[in-house]
C-alpha positions as CSV (number, residue, x, y, z in Angstrom):
1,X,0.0,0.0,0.0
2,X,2.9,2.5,0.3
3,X,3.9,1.9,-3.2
4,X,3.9,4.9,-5.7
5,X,1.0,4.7,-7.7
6,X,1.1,8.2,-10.0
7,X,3.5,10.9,-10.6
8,X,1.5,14.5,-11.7
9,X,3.3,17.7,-12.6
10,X,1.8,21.3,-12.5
11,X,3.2,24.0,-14.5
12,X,1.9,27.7,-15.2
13,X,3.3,29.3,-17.9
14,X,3.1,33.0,-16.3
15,X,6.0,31.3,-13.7
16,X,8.2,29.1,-16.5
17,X,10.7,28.3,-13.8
18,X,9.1,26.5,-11.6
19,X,7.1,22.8,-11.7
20,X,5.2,21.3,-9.0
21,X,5.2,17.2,-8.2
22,X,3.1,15.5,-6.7
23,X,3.8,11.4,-5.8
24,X,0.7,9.4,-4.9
25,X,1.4,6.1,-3.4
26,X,-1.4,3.2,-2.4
27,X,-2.5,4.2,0.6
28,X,-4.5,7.7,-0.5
29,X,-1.4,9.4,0.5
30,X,0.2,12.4,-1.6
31,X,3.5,14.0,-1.4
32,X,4.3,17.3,-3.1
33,X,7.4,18.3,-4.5
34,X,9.2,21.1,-6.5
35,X,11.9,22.3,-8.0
36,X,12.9,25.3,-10.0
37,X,14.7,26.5,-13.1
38,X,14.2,24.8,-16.7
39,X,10.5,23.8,-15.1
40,X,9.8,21.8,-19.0
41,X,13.0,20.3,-19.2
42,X,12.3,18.8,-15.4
43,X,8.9,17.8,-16.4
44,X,10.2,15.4,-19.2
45,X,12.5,14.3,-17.1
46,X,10.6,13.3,-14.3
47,X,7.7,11.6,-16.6
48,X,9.8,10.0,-19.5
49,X,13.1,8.6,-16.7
50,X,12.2,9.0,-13.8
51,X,8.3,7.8,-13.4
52,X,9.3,4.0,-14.9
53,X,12.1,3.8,-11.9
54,X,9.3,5.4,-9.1
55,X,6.1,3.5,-10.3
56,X,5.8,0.5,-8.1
57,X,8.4,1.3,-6.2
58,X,8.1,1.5,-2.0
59,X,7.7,5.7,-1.3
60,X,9.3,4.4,2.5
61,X,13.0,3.6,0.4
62,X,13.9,7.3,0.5
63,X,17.9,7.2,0.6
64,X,17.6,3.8,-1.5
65,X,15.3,5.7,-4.1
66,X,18.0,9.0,-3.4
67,X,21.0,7.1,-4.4
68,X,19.7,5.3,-7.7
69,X,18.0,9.2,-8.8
70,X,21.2,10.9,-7.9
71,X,24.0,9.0,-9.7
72,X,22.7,9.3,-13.5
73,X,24.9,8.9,-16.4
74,X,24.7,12.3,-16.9
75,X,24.0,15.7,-14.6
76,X,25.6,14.4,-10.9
77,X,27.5,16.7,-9.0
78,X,25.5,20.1,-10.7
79,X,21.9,21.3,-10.0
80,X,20.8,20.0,-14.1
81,X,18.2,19.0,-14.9
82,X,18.2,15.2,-13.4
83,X,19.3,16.9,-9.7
84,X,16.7,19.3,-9.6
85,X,13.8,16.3,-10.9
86,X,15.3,14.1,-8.5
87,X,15.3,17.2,-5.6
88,X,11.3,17.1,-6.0
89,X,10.8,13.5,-5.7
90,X,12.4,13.3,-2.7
91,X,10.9,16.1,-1.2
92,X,7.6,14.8,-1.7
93,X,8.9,11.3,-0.6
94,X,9.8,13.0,2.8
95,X,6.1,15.0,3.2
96,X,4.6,11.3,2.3
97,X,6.8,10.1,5.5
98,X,6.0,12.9,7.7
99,X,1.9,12.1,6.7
100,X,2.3,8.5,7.5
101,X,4.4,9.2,10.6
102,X,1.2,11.9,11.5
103,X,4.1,14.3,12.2
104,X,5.9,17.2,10.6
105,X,9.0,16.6,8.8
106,X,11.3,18.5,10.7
107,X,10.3,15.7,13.7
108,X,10.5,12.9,11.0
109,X,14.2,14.1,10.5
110,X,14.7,13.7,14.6
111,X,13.4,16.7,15.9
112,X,14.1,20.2,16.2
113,X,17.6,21.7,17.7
114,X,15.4,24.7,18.1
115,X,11.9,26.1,19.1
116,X,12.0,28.9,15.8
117,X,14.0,30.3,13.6
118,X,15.0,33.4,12.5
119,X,14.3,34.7,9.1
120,X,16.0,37.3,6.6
121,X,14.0,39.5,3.8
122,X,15.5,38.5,0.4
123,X,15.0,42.2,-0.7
124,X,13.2,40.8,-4.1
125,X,9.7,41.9,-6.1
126,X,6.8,39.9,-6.8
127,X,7.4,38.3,-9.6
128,X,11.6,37.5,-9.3
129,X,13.1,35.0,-10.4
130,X,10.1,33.3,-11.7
131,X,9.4,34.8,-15.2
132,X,12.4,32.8,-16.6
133,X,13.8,36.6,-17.6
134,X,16.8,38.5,-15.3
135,X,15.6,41.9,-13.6
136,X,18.4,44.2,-13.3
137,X,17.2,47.1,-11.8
138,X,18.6,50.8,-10.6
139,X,16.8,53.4,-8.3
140,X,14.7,55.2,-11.3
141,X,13.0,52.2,-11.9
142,X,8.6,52.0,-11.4
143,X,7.9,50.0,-8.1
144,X,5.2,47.6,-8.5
145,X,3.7,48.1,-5.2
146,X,5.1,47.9,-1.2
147,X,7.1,45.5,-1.3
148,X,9.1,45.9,-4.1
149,X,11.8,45.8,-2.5
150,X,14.3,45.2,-5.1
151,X,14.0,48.7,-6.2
152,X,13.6,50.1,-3.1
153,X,17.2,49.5,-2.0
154,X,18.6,51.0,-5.4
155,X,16.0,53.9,-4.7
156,X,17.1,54.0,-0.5
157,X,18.5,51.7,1.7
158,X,17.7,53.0,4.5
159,X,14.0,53.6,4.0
160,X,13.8,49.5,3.4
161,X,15.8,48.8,6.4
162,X,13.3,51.0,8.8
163,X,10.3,49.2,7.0
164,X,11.5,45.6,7.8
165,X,12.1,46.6,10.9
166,X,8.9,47.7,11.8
167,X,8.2,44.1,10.8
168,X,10.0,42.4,12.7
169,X,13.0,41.7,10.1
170,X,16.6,41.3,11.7
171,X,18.0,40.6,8.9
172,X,18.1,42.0,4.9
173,X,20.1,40.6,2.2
174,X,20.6,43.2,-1.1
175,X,22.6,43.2,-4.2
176,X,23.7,46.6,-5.6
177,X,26.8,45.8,-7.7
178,X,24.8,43.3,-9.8
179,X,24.2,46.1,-12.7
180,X,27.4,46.7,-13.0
181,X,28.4,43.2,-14.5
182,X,27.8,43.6,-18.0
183,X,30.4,46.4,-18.9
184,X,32.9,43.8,-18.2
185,X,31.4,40.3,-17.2
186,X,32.2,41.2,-13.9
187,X,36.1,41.1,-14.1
188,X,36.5,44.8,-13.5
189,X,34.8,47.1,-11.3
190,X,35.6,50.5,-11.5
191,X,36.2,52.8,-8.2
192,X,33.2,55.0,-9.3
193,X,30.9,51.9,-9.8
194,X,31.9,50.6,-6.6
195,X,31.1,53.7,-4.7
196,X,27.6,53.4,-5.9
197,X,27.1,49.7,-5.5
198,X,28.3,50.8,-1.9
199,X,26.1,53.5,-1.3
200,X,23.0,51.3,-0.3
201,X,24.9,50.2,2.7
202,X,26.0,53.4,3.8
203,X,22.3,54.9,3.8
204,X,21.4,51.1,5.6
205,X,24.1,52.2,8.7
206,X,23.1,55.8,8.2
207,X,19.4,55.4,8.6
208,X,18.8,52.2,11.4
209,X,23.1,52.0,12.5
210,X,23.6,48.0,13.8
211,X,19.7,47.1,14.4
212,X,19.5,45.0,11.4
213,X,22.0,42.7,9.7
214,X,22.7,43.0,5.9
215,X,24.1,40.2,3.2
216,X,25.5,41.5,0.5
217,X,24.6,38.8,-3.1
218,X,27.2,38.8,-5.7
219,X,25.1,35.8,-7.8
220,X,28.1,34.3,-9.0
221,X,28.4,36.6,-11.7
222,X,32.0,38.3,-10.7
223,X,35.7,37.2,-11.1
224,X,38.4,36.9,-8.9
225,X,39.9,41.0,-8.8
226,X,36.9,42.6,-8.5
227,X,34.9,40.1,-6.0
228,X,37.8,40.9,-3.9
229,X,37.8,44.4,-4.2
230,X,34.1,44.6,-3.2
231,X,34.6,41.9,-0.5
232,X,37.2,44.6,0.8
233,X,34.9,47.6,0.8
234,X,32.3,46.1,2.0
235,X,34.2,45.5,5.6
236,X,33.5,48.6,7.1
237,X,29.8,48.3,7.0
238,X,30.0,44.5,9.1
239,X,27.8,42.7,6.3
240,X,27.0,39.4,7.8
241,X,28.2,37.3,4.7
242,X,28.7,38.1,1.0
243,X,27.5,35.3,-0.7
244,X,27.8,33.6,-4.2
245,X,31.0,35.9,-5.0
246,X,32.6,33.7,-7.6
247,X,31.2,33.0,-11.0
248,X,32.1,29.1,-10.5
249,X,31.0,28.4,-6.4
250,X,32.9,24.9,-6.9
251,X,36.0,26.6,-7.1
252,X,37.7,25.6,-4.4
253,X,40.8,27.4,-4.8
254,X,39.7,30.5,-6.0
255,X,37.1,30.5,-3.0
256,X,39.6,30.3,0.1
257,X,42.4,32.6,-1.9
258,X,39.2,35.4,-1.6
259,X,38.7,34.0,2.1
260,X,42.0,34.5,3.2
261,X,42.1,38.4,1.8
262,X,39.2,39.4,3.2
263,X,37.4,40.1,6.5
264,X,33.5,39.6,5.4
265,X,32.5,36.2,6.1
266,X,31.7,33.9,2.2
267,X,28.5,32.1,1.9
268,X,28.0,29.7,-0.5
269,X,26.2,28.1,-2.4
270,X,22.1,27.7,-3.4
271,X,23.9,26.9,-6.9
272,X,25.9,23.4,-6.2
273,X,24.1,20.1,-6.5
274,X,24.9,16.9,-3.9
275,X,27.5,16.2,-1.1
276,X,30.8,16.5,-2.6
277,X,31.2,20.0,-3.7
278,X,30.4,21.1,-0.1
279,X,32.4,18.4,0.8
280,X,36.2,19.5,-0.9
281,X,34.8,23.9,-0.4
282,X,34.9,23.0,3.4
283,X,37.8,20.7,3.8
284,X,39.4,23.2,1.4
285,X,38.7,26.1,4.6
286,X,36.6,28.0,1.5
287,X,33.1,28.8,3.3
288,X,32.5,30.9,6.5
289,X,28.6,29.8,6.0
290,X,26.9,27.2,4.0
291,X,24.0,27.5,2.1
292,X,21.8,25.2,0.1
293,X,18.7,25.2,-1.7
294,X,16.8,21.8,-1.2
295,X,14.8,21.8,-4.6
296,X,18.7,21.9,-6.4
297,X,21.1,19.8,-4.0
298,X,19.5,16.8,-4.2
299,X,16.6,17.1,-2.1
300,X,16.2,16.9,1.8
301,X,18.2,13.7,2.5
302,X,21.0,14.9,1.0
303,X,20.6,18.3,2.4
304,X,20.3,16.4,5.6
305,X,24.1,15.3,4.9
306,X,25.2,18.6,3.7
307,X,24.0,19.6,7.0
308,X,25.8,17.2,8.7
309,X,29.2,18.5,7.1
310,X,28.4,22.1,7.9
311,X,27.5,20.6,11.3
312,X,31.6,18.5,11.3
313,X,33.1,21.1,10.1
314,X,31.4,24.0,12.9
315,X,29.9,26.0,10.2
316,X,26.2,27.6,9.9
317,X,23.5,26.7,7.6
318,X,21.3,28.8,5.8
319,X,18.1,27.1,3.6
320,X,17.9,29.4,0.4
321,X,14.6,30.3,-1.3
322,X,13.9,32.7,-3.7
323,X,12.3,29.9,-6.1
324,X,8.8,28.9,-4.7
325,X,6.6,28.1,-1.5
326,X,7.1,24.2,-1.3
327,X,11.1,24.8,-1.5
328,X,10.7,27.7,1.4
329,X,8.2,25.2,3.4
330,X,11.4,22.0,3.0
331,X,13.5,24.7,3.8
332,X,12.0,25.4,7.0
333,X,12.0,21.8,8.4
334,X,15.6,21.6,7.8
335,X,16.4,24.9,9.5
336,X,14.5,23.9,12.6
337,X,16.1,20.1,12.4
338,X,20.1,20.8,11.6
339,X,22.1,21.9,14.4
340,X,23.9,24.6,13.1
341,X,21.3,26.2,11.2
342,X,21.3,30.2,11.9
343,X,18.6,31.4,9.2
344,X,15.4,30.3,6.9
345,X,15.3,33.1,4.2
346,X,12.5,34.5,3.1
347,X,10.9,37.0,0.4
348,X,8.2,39.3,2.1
349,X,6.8,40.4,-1.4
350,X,5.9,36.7,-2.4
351,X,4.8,35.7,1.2
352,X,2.4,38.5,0.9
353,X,1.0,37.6,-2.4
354,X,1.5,34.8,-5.0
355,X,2.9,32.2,-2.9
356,X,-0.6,32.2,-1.0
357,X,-3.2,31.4,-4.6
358,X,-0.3,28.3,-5.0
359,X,-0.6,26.1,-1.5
360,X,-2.5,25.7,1.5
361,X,0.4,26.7,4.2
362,X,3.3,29.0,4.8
363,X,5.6,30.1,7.6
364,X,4.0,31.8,10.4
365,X,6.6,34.8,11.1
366,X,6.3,36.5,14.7
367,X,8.9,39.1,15.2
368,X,11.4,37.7,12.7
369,X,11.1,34.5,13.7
370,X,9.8,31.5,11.8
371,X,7.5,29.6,13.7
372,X,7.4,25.8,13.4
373,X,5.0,23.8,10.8
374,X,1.9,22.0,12.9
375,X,0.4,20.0,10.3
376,X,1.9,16.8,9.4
377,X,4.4,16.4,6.7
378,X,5.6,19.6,4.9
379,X,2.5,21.6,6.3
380,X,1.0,22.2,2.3
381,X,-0.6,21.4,0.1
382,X,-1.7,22.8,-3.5
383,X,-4.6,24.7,-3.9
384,X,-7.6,23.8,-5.6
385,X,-8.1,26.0,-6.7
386,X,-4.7,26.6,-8.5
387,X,-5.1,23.3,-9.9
388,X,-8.2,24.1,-11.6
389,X,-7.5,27.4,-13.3
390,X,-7.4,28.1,-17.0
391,X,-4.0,27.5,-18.5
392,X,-2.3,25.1,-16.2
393,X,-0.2,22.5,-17.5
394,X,-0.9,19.0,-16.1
395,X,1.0,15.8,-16.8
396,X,0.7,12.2,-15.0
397,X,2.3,8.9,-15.5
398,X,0.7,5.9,-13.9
């Protein structure tokens, strides 16, 4: 009876990126899943090789059914297209345990390490990152309502940071020097460019001082020279991390040499897929903080293991998402379940708005804190009334 039964995929074509999965296994029970990025690519995947090695197949042999969906002939070690399809299996694979447990998946995992957990605003608009097109933006640009904050930080800083703070936000994370890639594909930043990519955390520590903590997101789009040289500005202002700084995050090498010539702690990376990248960046001392996005790296058993590494090698864990509501809600369990887990991020413009017509459930925030999930399993569940609107793309294999 716990045998998978049907594997169905929801797309929208409004939000290209992203698919939803859901596994149904004998019992009545269904698991949902997602994953993000190349959302059609992922859907063939999951229906033309993926659905004849899940059908019939026990939904209780998680790391069994991990192992075989992680170590294709083709895509392991990245977050392609057979990572990110195998990433929503087993998420949904782990909400189907939590169900049949009648407990929520952060207590499936073992429990909590702690009773909440705090969040930080990705300072993103209502549609990023989900269009399937990049928005670079700059301070003149038209804000699409209150929380767009993406343009509010270009437009001031330090107007965003009192707002989340009246919210209950600790914690902002911001990336100013991103429009200044394309002159050079990010291997030079001039010093007039980089006092303006600055100038947002100088009205931040201007308008609110130390109450709030700031990231700084490179988005792996700079080299070597001029990482550093923001990395090096950046100091003054006490970011918390600067993440993503190098445009390849496996690099090892060129990770710790920008480590070991800078103060501001490096983050990385939403971008790698499965255990041994952030296996050889942390014996190779090239991560102050380790972040992973569960719908890329595999899923949450092998986020559970990444965990564990952060966890061996005394080094905190931050959950990414800026993708969609089921990732954020995985996300969650594994910040309340991994010991050294010091964040769950979060977007306050799609909290507010979109990610509410897709599921049932989201985090309950109190003061900056994430509260944990009640309902058993992942806590969510799609709509129906998503799944019944005009133009939805739906796709099963039995």
């Amino acid at each position: 009876m716990t045998t998978i039964r049907a594997l169905r995929t929801y797309r929208l074509p409004e939000r290209p990126s992203l698919i939803w999965l859901e596994l149904e296994t004998g019992d009545g029970l269904v698991g949902l899943g997602e994953t993000f990025r190349g959302a059609a690519a992922v859907e063939t995947c999951l229906h033309a090789e993926l659905a004849p090695v899940l059908l019939g197949r026990d939904a209780r042999q998680i790391e069994g059914i991990s192992r075989q969906l992680l170590t294709p002939y083709v895509g392991y070690n990245s977050s392609g297209t057979e990572v990110r399809a195998a990433s929503a299996v087993d998420i949904a694979l782990w909400d189907l345990a939590g169900q049949r447990q009648g407990v929520p998946v952060y207590q499936a995992l073992g429990g909590g390490a702690r009773a909440s957990v705090p969040v930080y605003n990705t300072c993103a608009g209502y549609a990023y990152n989900t269009t399937g097109q990049r928005r670079d933006i700059g301070a003149d640009d038209e804000s699409m309502g209150p929380y767009d904050d993406q343009v509010a930080f270009m437009r001031d800083a330090g107007a965003l940071a009192k707002s989340l703070l009246a919210e209950g936000y600790k914690a902002m994370k911001i990336w100013p020097f991103d429009i200044y890639v394309p002159a050079s594909g990010g291997h030079l930043i001039t010093l007039a460019d980089l006092e303006k990519g600055l100038q947002p955390f100088r009205q931040i520590r201007e308008a609110v001082g130390n109450r709030i903590e700031v990231m700084c997101e490179l988005h792996s789009l700079f080299g070597g020279h001029a990482a550093l040289r923001i990395c090096q500005a950046l100091e003054e202002y006490g970011v918390f991390w600067v993440e993503d700084p190098l445009n390849k995050m496996d690099d090892v090498v060129g990770l710790a040499d920008l480590r070991r010539r800078t103060r501001v702690p490096i983050c990385g990376s939403e971008t790698l897929g499965g255990l041994r990248p952030f296996r050889d960046l942390l014996a190779g001392d090239a991560l102050d903080v380790v972040m992973l996005d569960l719908s890329w790296c595999g899923g949450i058993t092998e986020g559970r293991k990444i965990a564990a590494l952060a966890q061996a090698w005394n080094r905190p864990l931050a959950p990414h998402d800026c993708t969609g509501p089921v990732t954020l809600m995985a996300g969650l369990h594994m910040a309340l379940h991994a010991p050294t887990a010091i964040y769950q991020e979060v977007v306050r413009a799609t909290l507010a708005t979109w990610y509410r017509d897709i599921v049932t459930g989201l985090p309950v925030i109190e003061d900056g804190m994430a509260q944990p999930p009640v309902a058993a399993g992942l806590g969510t569940r799609l709509q129906d009334a998503f799944k019944q609107q005009d133009g939805l793309i739906v796709r099963e294999s039995r």
